[in-house]
N, C-alpha and C positions, 0 to 999 in steps of 0.2 A: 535617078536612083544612085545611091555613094555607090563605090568600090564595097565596102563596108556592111551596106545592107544586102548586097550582092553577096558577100562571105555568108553571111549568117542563115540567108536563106537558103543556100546551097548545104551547109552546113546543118542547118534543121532537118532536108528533104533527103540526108545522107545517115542520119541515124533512123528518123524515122523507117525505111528502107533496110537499115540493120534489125531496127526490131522489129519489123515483121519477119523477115527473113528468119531470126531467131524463132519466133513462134511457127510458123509456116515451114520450114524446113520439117523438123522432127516428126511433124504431124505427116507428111509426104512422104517423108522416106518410111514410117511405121505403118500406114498406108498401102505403100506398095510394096513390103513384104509381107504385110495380110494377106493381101490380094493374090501376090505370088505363092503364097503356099497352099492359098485357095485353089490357084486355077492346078496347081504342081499333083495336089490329093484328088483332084476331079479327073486330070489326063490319067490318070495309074486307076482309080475305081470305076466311072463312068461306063469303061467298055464292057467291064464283066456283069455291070446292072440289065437284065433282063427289059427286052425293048417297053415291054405293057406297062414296067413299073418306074422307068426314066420318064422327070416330067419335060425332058427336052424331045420327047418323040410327040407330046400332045400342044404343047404350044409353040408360039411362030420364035423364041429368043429361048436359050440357053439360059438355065437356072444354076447360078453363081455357089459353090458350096452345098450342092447336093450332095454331091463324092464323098466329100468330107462330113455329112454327117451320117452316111450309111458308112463310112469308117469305122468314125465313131461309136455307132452301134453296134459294128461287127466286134471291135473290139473289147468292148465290155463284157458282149453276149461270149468271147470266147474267154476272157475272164469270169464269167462265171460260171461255165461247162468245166475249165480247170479246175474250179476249188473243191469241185467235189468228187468223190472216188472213180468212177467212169472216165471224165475229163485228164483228170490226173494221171490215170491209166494210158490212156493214150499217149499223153505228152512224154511219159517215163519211154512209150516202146518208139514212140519218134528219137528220140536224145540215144536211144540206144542204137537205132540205125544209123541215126550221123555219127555216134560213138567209133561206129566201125570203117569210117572214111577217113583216111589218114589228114588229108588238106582240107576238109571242111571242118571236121570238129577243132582242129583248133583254134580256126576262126569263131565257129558258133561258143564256144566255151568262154572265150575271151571277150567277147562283146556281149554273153550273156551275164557274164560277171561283172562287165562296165555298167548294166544297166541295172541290174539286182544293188550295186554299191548307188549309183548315183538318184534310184529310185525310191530306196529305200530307208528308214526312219531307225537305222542303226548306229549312227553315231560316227560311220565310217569317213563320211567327208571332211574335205579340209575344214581346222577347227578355229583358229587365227591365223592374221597378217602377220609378218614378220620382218626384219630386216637379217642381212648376211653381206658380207663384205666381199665383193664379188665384181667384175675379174679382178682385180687387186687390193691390197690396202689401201684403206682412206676411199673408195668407191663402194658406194652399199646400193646393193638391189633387192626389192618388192621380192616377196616370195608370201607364197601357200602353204602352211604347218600341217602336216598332217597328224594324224593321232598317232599318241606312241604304241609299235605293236616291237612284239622278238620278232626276229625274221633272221633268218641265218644271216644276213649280213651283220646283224645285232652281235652274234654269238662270234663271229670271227674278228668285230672291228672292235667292239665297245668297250671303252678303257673305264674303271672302276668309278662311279660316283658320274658318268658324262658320257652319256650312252647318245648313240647316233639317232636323229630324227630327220627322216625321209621330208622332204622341200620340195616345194613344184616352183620351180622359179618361172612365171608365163613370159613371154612377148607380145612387145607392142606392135601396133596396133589391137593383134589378135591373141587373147588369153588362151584359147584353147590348145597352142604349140610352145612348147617352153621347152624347160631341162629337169628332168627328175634328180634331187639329187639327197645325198646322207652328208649329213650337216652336225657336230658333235652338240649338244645343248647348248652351253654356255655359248657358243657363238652367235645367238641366235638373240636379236634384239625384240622382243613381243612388242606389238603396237597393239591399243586398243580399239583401233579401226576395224567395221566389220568386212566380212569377204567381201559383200557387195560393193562397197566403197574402195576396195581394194582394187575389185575389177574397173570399178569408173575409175579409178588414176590409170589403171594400165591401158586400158581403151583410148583416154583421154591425154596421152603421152603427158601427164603429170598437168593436165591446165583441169582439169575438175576434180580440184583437191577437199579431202572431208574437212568438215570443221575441226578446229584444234581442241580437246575435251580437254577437262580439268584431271591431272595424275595428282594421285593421292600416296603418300610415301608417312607409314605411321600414322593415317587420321589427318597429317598435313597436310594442303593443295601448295601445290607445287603448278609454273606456268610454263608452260614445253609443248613444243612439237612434237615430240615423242613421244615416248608413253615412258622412255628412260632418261629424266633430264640430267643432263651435264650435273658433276661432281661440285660447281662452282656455284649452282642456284639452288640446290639443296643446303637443309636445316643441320648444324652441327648432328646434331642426334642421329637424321635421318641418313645424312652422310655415312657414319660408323656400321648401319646396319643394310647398307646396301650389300647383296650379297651376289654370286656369280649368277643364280634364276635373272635377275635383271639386266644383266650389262655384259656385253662376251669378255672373256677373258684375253687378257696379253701377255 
């Protein structure tokens, strides 16, 4: 057998091995964080289930996800007892107790508020992707737009016509740790990319990029990576009415 045929077939047995690997990875790792939060909700409920109604005291092997689905019933079941007057009642004289702990309520206040914003179908979460020039000129980094609200930083910073907007700038690997920051409009480059594809670039330290969408400027398609393309590949016309919403100011 050549040198040759030796390459190729080494060469075949090396991608093939990458594509499974590709398929077989994700499925493993999503897998056993199933698994892991399976068994994580089962060690935390299991011991408070009463022996007669655990089906691990009647048969010879441990039943995977039991915990977790009497969680999940507790938790509806106490969703539902709140919504109505009695329920509610309770919950107000508990919030009133923790009201009166100096170190716990303002734990429980602030993580009742992260979960009421991120559970909730208010409008509150981040609304686009964005670019900001960040740490210096000519360097731009991935950020999170938040909606525009006053907030006394508003009332003390905001300069006439170019009011500051609140930025989550994430880190990679992990989007959940960034920098909060107040960013003037105009600097602020809007991409039409959605959050989600936002977070698979930041996850993916930029190798699982969205596809390029077609930007429209005036009813024109316009080809960019952007969503604000360069001054140079724009239409005369479209050129003249590009205005500071698009492109940050110098």
């Amino acid at each position: 057998m050549s040198d040759a045929l030796k390459t190729s077939g080494m060469t075949r047995l090396r991608n093939y091995f990458l594509t499974g690997f590709v398929v077989c990875a994700p499925l493993a790792i999503t897998a056993y964080i199933a698994w892991s939060l399976i068994g994580w909700v089962d060690s935390w409920v299991k011991p408070y289930i009463p022996v007669r109604y655990n089906p691990d005291t009647y048969l010879p092997f441990p039943v995977p996800g039991f915990g977790l689905i009497v969680a999940l019933i507790l938790i509806t079941f106490i969703g539902f007892m709140t919504a109505n007057i009695v329920g509610r009642a309770i919950v107000n004289f508990g919030e009133r107790l923790l009201g009166r702990m100096p170190l716990v309520r303002g734990i429980y206040r602030s993580l009742k508020q992260i979960f009421e914003t991120v559970l909730s179908n208010k409008g509150d979460m981040f609304r686009q992707v964005g670019l900001v020039e960040y740490p210096r000129k000519g360097v731009w980094s991935l950020v999170f737009v938040a909606s525009e609200k006053e907030t006394e930083i508003n009332q003390k910073l905001d300069r006439e016509g170019d009011p500051l907007i609140a930025v989550f700038m994430p880190c990679t690997p992990n989007p959940t740790t960034g920098f909060l920051m107040y960013v003037p409009k105009s600097d602020i480059v809007l991409l039409d990319m959605t959050i989600e594809d936002g977070a698979k670039l930041i996850v993916s330290a930029g190798l699982v990029a969205p596809a390029v969408k077609m930007v429209t400027v005036n009813g024109e398609q316009i080809h960019g990576a952007l969503a604000n393309p360069p001054l140079d590949t724009m239409p005369q016309a479209a050129r003249r009415s590009r205005t500071a919403s698009s492109r940050p100011n110098r």
